[in-house]
N, C-alpha and C positions, 0 to 999 in steps of 0.2 A: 907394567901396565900403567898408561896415565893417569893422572886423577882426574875425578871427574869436577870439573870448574859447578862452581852453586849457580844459580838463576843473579842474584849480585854482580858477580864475579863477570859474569858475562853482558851484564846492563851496561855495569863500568864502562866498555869499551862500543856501545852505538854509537854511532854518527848517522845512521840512514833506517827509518825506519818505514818498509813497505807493506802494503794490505790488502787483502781483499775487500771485494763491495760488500757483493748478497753473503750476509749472514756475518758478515766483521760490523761494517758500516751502518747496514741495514740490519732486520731483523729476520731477514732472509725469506720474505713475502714479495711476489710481485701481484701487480695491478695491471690487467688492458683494459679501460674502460672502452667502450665504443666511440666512433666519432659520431657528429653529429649528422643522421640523414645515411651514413654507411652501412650497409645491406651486412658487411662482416667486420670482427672487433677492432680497432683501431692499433694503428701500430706507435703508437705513444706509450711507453712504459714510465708506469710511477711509481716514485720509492719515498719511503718515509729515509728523511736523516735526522740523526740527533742533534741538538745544539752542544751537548759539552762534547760530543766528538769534534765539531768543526773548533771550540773552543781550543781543543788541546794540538789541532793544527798549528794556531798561534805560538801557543804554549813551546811547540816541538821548535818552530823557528827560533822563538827567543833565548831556546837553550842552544841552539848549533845544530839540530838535527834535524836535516832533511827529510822529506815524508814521499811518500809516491802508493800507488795503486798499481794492482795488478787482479785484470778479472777477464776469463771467459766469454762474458756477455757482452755486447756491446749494444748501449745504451747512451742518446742525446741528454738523459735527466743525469746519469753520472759525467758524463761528460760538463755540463753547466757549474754542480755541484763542484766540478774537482777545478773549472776555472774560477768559480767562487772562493775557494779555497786555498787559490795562488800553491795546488801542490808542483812538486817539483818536476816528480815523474809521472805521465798518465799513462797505463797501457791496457785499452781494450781489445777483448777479440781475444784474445791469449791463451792457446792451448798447452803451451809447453812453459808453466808458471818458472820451472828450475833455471830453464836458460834466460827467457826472461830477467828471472832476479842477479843471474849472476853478471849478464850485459847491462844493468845498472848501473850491481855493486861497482865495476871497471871505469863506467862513464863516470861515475861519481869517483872517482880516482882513492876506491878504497878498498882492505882487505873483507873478503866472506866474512873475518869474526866481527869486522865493524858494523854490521850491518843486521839487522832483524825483520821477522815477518810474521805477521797475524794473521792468521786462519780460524775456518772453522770445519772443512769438510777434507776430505782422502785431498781432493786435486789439490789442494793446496802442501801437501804436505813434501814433495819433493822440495818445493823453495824455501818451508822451513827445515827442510835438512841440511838447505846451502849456506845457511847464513850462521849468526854465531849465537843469536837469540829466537828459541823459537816459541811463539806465545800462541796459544788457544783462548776463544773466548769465553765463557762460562757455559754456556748452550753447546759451543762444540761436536761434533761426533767422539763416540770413544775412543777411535783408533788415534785419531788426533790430539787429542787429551794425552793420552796414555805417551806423546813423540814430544809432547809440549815440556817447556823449561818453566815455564811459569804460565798458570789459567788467571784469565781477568777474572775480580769479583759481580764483573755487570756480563749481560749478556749482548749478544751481538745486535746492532741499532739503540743501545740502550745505556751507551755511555759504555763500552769496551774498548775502543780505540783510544777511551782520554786514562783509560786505568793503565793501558800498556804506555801511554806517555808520562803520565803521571811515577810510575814505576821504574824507568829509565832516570828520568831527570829528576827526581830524589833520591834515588842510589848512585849518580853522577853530583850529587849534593849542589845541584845549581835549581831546585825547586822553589822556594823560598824566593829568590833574588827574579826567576824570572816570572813568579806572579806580582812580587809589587810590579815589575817594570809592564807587566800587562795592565794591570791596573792603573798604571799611572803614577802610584804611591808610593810612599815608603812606609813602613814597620811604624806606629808609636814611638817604639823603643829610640829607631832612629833620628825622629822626628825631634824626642827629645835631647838628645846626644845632641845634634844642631842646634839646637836652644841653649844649649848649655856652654856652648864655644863661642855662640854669639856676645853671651854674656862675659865671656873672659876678655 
């Protein structure tokens, strides 16, 4: 019988991590408000995004790890959002999430175990059985919880997607290095080591 690999074990080797919108990204509410002077609701959908999710967008690049979406709906406000966020892979409209994820993982020239996916509901759960990380967000459905390697501490729209980045890239031990470089900074620590050699 194999052993069964930890949630670690399996961080270790991401290189591509993909998501859902509603209920990853978002907090899984939609909005139609009306247009203006239109007899019926308008077809403009609005979605709240988090800032530390789009943050840990950043974040995933500066570690090596490419990001992409994968959602059912197909909306002009995810669409804006995910070219705001220079992700790698967009894919709306998408009823068959498994094949989807796995016509990625290929284009991304990588193996199923490099690769992860955050959900929060049943349809998602085919594509995290494809991959080699499969994450839920804290809100989740049960069945999906119950399939998941690791539950974010936030829930979905509410900084979940930066806890399943955040979660990779310090179990890949490159967290550290790639928030000074977001930042801009280096460490104290560092700052003074360079003070100190200047001085030699």
């Amino acid at each position: 019988m194999p052993t069964k690999l930890s949630p670690r074990v399996r961080a270790r080797k991401i290189k591509l991590l993909l998501f859902d919108v509603d209920g990853v990204l978002t907090d899984g509410k939609l909005f139609f408000p009306p247009l203006p002077g239109a007899e019926q609701p308008g077809v403009i959908e609005v979605k709240g995004f988090h800032a530390h999710d789009g943050a840990s967008i950043s974040l995933a690049r500066l570690g090596g790890v490419k990001t992409g979406l994968i959602t059912k709906r197909l909306s002009e406000t995810v669409a804006l959002r995910a070219r705001d966020l220079k992700l790698d892979y967009v894919h709306q409209g998408v009823q068959d999430k498994r094949t989807c994820f796995e016509q990625i993982v290929r284009q991304a020239g990588l193996q199923p175990e490099e690769a992860a996916f955050v959900g929060d509901d049943v349809i998602d759960l085919p594509a995290m059985r494809a991959g080699g990380l499969a994450i839920a967000v804290k809100n989740a459905r049960a069945e999906v919880k119950q399939e998941a390697h690791y539950i974010t501490p936030h829930a979905g729209g509410d900084g979940a997607l930066r806890d399943a980045v955040e979660f990779i890239l310090k179990t890949q031990g490159k967290w550290k290095k790639v928030v000074e470089e977001y930042i801009g900074e280096s460490s104290p620590k560092q700052n003074e080591n360079r003070r100190g050699r200047k001085g030699r």
